[in-house]
C-alpha positions as CSV (number, residue, x, y, z in Angstrom):
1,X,-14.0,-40.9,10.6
2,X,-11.7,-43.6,9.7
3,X,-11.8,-42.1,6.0
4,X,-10.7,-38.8,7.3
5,X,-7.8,-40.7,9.6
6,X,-6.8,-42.2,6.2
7,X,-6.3,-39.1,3.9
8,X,-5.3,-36.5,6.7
9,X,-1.8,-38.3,6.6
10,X,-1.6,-38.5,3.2
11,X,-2.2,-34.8,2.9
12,X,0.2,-34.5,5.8
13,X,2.7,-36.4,4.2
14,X,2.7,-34.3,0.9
15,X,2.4,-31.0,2.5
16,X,5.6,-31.2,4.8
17,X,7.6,-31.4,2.0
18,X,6.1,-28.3,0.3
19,X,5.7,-26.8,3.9
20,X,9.7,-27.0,4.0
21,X,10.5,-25.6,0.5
22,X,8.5,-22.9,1.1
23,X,9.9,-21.8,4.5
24,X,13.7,-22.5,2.9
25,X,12.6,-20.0,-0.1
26,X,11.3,-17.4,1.9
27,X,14.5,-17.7,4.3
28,X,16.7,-16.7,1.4
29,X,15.8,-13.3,1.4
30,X,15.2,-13.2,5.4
31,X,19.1,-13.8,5.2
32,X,19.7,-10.9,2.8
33,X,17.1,-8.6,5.1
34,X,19.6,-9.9,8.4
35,X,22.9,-9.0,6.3
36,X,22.2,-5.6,5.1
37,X,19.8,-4.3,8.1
38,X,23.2,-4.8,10.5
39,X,24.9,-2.6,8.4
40,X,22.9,0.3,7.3
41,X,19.0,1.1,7.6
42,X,19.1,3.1,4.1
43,X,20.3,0.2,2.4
44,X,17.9,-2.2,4.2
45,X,15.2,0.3,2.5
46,X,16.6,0.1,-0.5
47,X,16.0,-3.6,-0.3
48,X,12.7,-3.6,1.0
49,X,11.3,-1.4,-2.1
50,X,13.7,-3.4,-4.9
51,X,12.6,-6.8,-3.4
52,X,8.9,-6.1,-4.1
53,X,8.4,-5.6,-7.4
54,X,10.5,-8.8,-8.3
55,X,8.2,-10.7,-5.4
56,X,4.8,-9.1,-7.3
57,X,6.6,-10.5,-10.7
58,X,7.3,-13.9,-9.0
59,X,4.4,-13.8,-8.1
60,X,2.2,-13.2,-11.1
61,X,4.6,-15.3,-12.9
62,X,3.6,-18.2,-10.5
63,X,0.4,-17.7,-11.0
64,X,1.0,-18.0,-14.5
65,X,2.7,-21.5,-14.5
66,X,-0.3,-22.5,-12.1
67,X,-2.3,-24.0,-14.3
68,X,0.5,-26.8,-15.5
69,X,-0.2,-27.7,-11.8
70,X,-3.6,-28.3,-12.4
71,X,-3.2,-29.9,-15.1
72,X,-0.4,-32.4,-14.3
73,X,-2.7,-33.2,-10.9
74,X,-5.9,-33.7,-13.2
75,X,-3.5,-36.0,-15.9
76,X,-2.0,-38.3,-12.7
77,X,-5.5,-38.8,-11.6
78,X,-6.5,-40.0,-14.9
79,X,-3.3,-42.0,-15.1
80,X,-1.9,-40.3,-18.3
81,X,1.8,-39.8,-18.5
82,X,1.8,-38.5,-22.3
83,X,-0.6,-35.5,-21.1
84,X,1.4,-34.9,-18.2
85,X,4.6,-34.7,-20.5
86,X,3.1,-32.5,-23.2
87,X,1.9,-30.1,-20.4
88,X,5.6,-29.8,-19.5
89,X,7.1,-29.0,-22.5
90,X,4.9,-26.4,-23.0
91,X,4.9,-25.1,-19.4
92,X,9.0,-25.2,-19.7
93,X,8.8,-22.5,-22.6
94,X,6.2,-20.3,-21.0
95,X,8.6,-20.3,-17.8
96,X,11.4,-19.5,-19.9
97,X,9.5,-16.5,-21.4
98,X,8.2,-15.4,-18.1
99,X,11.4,-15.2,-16.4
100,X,13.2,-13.1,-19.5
101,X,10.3,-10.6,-19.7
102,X,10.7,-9.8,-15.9
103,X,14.4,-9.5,-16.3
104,X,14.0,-6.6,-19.3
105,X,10.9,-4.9,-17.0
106,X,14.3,-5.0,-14.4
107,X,16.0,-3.0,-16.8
108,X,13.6,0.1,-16.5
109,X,13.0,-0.1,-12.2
110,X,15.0,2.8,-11.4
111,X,13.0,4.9,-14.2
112,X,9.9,3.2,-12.6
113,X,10.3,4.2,-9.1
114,X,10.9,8.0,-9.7
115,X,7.5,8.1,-12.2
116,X,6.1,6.9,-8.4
117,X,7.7,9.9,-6.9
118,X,10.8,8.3,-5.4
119,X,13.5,10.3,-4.5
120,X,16.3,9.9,-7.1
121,X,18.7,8.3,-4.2
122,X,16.1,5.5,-3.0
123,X,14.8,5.2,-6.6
124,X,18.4,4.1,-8.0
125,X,19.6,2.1,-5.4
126,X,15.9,-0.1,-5.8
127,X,16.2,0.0,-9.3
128,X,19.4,-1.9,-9.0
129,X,18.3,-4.2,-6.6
130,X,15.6,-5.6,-8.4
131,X,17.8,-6.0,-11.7
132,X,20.1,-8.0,-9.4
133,X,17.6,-10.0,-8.2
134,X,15.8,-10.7,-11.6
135,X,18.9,-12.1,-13.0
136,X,18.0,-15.6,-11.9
137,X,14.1,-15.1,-12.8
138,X,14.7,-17.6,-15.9
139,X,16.2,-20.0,-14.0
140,X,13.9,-19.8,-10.8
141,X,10.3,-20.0,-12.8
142,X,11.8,-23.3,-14.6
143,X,12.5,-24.4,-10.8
144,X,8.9,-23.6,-10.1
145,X,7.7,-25.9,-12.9
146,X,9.2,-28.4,-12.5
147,X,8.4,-28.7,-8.7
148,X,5.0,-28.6,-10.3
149,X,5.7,-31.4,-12.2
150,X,7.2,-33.8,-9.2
151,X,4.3,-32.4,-7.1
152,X,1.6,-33.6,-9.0
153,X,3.4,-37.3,-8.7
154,X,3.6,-36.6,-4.9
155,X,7.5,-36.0,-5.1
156,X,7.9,-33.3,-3.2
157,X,10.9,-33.8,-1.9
158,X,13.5,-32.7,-4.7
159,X,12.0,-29.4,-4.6
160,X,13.1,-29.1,-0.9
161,X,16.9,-30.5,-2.0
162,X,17.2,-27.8,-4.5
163,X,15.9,-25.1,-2.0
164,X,18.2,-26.5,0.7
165,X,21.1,-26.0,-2.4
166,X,20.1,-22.2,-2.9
167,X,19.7,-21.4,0.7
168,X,23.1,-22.9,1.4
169,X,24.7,-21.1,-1.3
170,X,23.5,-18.4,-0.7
171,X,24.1,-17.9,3.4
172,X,28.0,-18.9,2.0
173,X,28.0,-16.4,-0.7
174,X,26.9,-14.1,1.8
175,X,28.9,-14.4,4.5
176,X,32.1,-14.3,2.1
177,X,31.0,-10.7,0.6
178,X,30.4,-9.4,3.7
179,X,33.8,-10.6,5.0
180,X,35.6,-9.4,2.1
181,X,33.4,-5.5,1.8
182,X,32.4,-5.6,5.5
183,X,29.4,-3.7,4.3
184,X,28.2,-5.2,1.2
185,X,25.4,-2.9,-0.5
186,X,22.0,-4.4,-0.8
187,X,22.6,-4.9,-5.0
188,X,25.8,-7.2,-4.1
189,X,23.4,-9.1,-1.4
190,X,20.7,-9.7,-4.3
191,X,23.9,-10.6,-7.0
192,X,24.5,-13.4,-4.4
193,X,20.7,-14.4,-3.9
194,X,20.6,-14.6,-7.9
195,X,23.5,-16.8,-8.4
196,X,22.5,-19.1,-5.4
197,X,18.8,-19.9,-7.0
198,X,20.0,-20.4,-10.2
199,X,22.4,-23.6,-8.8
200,X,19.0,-24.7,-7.1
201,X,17.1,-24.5,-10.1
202,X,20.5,-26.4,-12.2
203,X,20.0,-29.1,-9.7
204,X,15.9,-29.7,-9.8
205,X,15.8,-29.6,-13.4
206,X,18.7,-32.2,-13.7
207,X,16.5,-34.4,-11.5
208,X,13.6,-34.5,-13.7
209,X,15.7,-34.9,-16.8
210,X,17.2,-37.3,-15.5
211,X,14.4,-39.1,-13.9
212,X,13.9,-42.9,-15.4
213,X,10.5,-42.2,-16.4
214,X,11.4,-39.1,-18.1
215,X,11.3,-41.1,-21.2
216,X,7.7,-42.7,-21.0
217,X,6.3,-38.8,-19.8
218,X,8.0,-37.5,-23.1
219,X,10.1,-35.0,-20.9
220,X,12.5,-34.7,-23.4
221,X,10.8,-34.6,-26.6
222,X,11.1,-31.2,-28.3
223,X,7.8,-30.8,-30.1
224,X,5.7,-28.6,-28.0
225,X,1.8,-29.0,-28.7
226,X,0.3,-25.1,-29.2
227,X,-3.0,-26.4,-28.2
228,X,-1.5,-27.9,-24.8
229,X,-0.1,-24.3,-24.5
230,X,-3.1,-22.2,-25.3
231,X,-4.7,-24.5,-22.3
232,X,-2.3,-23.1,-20.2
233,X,-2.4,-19.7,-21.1
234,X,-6.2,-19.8,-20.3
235,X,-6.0,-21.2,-17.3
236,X,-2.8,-19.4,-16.2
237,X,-3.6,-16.1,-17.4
238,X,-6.2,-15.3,-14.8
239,X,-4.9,-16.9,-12.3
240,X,-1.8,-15.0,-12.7
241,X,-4.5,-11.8,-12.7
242,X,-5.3,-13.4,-9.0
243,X,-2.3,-14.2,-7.7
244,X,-1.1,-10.8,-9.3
245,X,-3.6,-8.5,-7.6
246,X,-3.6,-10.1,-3.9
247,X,0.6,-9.8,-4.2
248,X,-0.2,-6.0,-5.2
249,X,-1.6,-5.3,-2.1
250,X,1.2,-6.2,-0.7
251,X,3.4,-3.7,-3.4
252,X,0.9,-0.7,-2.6
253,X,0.9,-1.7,1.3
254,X,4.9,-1.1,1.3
255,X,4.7,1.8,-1.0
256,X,1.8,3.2,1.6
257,X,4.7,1.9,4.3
258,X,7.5,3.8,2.0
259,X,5.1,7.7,2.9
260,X,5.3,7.1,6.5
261,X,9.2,6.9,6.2
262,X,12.3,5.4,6.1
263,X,11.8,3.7,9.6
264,X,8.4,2.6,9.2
265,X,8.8,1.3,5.7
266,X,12.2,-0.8,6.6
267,X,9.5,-2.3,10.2
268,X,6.9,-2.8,7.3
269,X,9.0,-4.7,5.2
270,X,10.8,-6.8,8.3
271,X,7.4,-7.6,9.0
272,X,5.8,-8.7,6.1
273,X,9.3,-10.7,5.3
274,X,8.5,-12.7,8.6
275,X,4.9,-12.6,7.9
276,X,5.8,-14.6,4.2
277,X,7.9,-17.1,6.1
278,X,4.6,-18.2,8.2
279,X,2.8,-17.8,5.0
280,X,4.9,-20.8,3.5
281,X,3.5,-23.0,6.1
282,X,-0.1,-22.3,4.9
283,X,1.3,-22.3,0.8
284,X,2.8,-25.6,1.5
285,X,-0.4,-26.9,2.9
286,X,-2.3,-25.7,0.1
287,X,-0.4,-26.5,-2.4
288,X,-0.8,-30.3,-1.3
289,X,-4.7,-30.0,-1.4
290,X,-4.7,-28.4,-5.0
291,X,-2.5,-31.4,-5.9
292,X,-5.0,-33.7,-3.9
293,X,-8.4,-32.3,-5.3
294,X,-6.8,-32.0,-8.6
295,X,-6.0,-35.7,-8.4
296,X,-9.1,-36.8,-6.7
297,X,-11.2,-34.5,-9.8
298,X,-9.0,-36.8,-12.4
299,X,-10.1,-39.9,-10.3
300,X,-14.0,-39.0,-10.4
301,X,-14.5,-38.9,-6.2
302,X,-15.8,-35.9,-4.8
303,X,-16.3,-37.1,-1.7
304,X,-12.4,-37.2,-1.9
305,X,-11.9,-33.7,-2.6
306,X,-14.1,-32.5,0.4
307,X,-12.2,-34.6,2.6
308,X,-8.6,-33.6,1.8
309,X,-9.8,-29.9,1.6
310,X,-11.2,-30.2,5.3
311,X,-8.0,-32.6,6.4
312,X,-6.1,-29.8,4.8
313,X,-7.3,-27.0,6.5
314,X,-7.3,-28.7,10.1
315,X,-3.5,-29.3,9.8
316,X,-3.2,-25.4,8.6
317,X,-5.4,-23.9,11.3
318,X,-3.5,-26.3,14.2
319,X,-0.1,-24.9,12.6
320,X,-1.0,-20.8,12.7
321,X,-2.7,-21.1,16.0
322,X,0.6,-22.5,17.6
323,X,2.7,-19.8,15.2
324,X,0.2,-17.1,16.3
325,X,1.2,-17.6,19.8
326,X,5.1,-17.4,19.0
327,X,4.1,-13.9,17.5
328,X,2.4,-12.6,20.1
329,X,4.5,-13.4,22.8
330,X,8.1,-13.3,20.7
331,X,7.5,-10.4,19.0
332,X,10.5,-8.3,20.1
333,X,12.8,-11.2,19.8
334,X,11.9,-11.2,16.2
335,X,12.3,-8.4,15.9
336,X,15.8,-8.1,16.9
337,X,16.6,-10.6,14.3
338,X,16.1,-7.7,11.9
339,X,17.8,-4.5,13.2
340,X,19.4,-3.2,16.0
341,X,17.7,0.6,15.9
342,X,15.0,0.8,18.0
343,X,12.7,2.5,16.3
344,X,12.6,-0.5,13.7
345,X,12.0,-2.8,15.6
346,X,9.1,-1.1,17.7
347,X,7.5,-1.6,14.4
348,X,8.3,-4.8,13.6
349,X,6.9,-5.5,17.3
350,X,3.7,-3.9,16.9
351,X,3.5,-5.8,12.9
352,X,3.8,-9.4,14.7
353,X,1.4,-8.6,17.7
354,X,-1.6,-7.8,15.2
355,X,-0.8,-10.9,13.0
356,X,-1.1,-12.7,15.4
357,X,-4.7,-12.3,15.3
358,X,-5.5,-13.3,11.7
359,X,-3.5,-16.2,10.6
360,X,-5.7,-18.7,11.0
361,X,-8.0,-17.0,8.7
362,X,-5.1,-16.4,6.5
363,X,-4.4,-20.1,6.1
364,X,-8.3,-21.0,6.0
365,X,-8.7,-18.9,3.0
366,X,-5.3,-19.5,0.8
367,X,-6.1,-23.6,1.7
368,X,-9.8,-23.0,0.2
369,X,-9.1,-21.0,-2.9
370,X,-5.7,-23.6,-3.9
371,X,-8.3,-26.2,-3.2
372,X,-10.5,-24.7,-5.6
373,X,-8.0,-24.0,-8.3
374,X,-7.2,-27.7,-7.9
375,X,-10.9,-28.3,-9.1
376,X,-10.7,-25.6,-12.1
377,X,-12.6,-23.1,-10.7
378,X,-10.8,-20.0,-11.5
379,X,-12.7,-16.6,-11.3
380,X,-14.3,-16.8,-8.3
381,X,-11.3,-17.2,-6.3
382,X,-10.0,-14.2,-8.2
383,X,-13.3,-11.9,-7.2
384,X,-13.2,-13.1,-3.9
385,X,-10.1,-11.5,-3.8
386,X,-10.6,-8.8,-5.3
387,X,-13.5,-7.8,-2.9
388,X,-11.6,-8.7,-0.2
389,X,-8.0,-7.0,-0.5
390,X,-9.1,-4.6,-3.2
391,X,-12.3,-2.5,-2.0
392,X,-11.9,-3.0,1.8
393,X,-8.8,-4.0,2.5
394,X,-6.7,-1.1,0.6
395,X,-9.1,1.5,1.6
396,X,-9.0,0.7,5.0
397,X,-5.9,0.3,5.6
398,X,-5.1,3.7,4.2
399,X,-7.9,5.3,6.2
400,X,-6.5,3.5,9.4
401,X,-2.6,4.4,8.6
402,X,-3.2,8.3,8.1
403,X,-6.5,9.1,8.9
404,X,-6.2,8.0,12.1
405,X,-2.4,8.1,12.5
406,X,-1.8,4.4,12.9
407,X,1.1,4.6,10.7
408,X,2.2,0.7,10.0
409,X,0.4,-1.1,12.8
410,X,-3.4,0.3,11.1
411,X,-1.6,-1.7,7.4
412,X,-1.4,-4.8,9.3
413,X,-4.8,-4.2,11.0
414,X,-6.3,-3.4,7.3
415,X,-4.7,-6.6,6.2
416,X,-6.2,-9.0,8.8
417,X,-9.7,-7.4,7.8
418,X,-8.7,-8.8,4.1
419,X,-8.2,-11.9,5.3
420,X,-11.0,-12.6,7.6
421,X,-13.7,-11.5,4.5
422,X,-11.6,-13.8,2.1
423,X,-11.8,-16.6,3.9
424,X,-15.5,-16.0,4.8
425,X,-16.1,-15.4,0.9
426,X,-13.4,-18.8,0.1
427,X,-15.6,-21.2,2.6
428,X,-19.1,-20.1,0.9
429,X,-17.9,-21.2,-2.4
430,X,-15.9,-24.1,-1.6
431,X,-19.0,-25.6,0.3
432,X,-21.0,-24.3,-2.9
433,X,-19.4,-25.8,-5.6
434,X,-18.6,-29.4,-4.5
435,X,-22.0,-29.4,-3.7
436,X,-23.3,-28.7,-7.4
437,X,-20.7,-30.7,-9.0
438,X,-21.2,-33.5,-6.6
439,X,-23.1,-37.1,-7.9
440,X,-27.0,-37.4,-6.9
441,X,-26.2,-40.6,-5.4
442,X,-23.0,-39.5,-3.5
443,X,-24.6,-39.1,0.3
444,X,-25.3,-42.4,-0.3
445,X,-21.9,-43.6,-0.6
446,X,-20.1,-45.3,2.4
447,X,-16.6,-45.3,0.6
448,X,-14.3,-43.2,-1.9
449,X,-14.6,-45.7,-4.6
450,X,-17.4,-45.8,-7.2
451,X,-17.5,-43.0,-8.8
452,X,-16.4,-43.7,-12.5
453,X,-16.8,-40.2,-14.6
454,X,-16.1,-36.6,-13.4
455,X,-18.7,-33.8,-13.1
456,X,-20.0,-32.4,-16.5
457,X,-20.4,-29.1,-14.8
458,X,-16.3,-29.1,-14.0
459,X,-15.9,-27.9,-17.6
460,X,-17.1,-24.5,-17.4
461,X,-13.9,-23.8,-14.9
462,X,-11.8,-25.2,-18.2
463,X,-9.8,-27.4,-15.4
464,X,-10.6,-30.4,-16.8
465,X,-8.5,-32.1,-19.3
């Protein structure tokens, strides 16, 4: 017990940080959502549908820069700064390629939305939305690495600075184009959002250049090692398949939303916008324990890893049970935040009230599979997913939604169901594999020190460096 005392504020203490940055990056668009909702409910929609596809690209670019994150948490547990700095360079390069190859998919969203069978209205004004927004993709993705970088060295709070920068800049930039148009369309709103990310991302990169050790990590070396990068590419490429495909349930849940309506798919969207704000409370968390199990894998102590996991999903599960409760009895409040029509925020209402119910499984099962990553173990978190979201949770959602006329409240019902079988599926093999790559002797430890060589079997997850 008085281990667990001992690491659960040290997870604690690495989490808030992330905790924070998350919620500030998620409130960013939450502004947007607020500014052009009051104004008009056709250009909150066209939004909600150009916002996606740039989340599902941020996404799966994310998940692409991932496994620099597992890599720099393995290095710092090994104590070796020149890995750490070659895994930078050549994470910096793949961010920078990530972010242009999302701005020229922008370039063809309107043409993309009508091939969907958008009407030529809601198709161009999404189109330009999500060109506006991908301006700063560049920019943003470097942002992300280099969190990645100060995370793994349990410096998470320049991240939150340069979040606090963007959100601040943005909220101002807002504010003055809707004083100066009075009704600013939703591609002005996402010109702003660009502009104020890319001053937050200015700022975190300066930090790390500018860092004194920048010089003994190699930050600033040019030569970029093409094994280093073909590591990441391994490692990132599927988990950018994972984090990819669980964020396209999200893309065909708001194009199912976009069938029902205008109304319901502008509720849908408010929803899930409030529903990725919670969600940066359990990414925060879990980001912390892939840094911790990452660290504690460099280090050789498994006994570690199960006890930041565990420390890591208490604090989650205490957090969504108290947030679960705001939702179910706040729920039109919230959703007066969004719109003033009423038959938004009767869905919004009914969105928040079913959440409500699965959040703690939610932050159980993202906790689990970042926790996993951490260790290098990389498919199975992917094909838990994929039988979670994938063949039930899509299916039933849709059955729920128009088979049974549920319209938007039987998504969000179809979406807890994901949730609850992921993190059923998550616990199995998080209990599983620390238990085959554990010592023989290791139930015989009293204390987290000993263990002098990590697991042979870690390699088939290619985690290790």
């Amino acid at each position: 017990m008085s281990l667990f005392k001992k690491r659960l504020p040290e997870t604690a203490s690495l989490a808030l940080p992330m905790i924070l940055s998350r919620v500030l990056e998620l409130l960013i668009p939450t502004h947007d959502f607020a500014v052009v909702g009051g104004a008009s409910s056709v250009e909150m929609g066209y939004l909600g549908l150009g916002w996606a596809p740039w989340a599902l690209c941020y996404v799966i670019a994310t998940g692409l820069l991932s496994g620099a994150s597992i890599l720099f948490s393995q290095a710092e547990g090994k104590a070796t700064r020149t890995i750490s700095g070659e895994v930078f360079r050549a994470g910096f390069v793949l961010a920078l390629c990530a972010g242009l190859a999302t701005l020229i998919l922008a370039l063809f969203g309107g043409s993309g939305f009508e091939t969907l069978g958008y009407n030529g209205d809601l198709s161009a004004g999404a189109g330009r939305v999500f060109l506006s927004y991908s301006f700063c993709m560049p920019f943003f993705l470097i942002q992300v690495h280099c969190a990645q970088y100060l995370g793994a060295r349990r410096r998470p709070w320049p991240e939150f600075l340069a979040m606090a920068i963007a959100l601040v800049s943005n909220i101002g930039l807002n504010l003055y184009v809707e004083a100066v148009l009075q009704n600013p369309s939703a591609e002005t709103i996402a010109a702003t959002t660009s502009v104020a990310r890319c001053l937050g991302a200015t700022f975190l990169l300066a930090v790390v250049l500018r860092d004194p050790d920048a010089e003994s990590y190699g930050l600033k070396r040019c030569r970029i090692d093409i094994t280093v990068l073909g590591k990441l590419l391994r490692l990132g490429l599927p988990l950018a398949a994972s984090f990819g495909a669980e964020s396209a349930t999200y893309f065909v849940m708001a194009l199912l939303a976009a069938s029902l309506g205008s109304v319901e798919v502008a509720g849908f969207q408010a929803g899930m916008n409030t529903l990725n704000l919670i969600y940066m409370i359990t990414i925060g968390t879990g980001l912390a324990a892939g840094v911790q199990s990452g660290r504690a894998l460099g280090a050789a102590n498994m006994i570690r890893v199960r006890r930041d996991t565990i420390s890591a999903c208490g604090l989650g599960g205490c957090a969504m049970l108290a947030v679960s409760a705001v939702l179910l009895f706040q729920a039109a409040s919230i959703a007066g935040i969004y719109t003033n029509e009423p038959a938004v925020q009767a869905v919004v209402e009914r969105g928040m009230q079913i959440a409500s119910c699965y959040l703690i499984f939610e932050s159980t099962q993202v906790i689990l599979k970042m926790a996993l990553r951490g260790l290098g173990d990389i498919w199975a978190p992917f094909w838990n997913m994929v039988i979670a979201f994938w063949v039930v949770g899509i299916p039933v959602s849709w059955f729920l939604a128009f088979e049974l006329n549920l319209s938007s409240a039987g998504l969000f019902a179809g979406i807890g169901l994901s949730m609850f079988l992921a993190c059923i599926l998550n616990i199995s093999r998080f209990f599983w594999i620390t238990q085959r790559i554990s010592y023989p002797d290791e139930r015989r430890q009293n204390s987290m020190t000993g263990i002098q060589k990590p697991p042979v079997e870690n390699a088939r997850g290619g985690g290790d460096i």
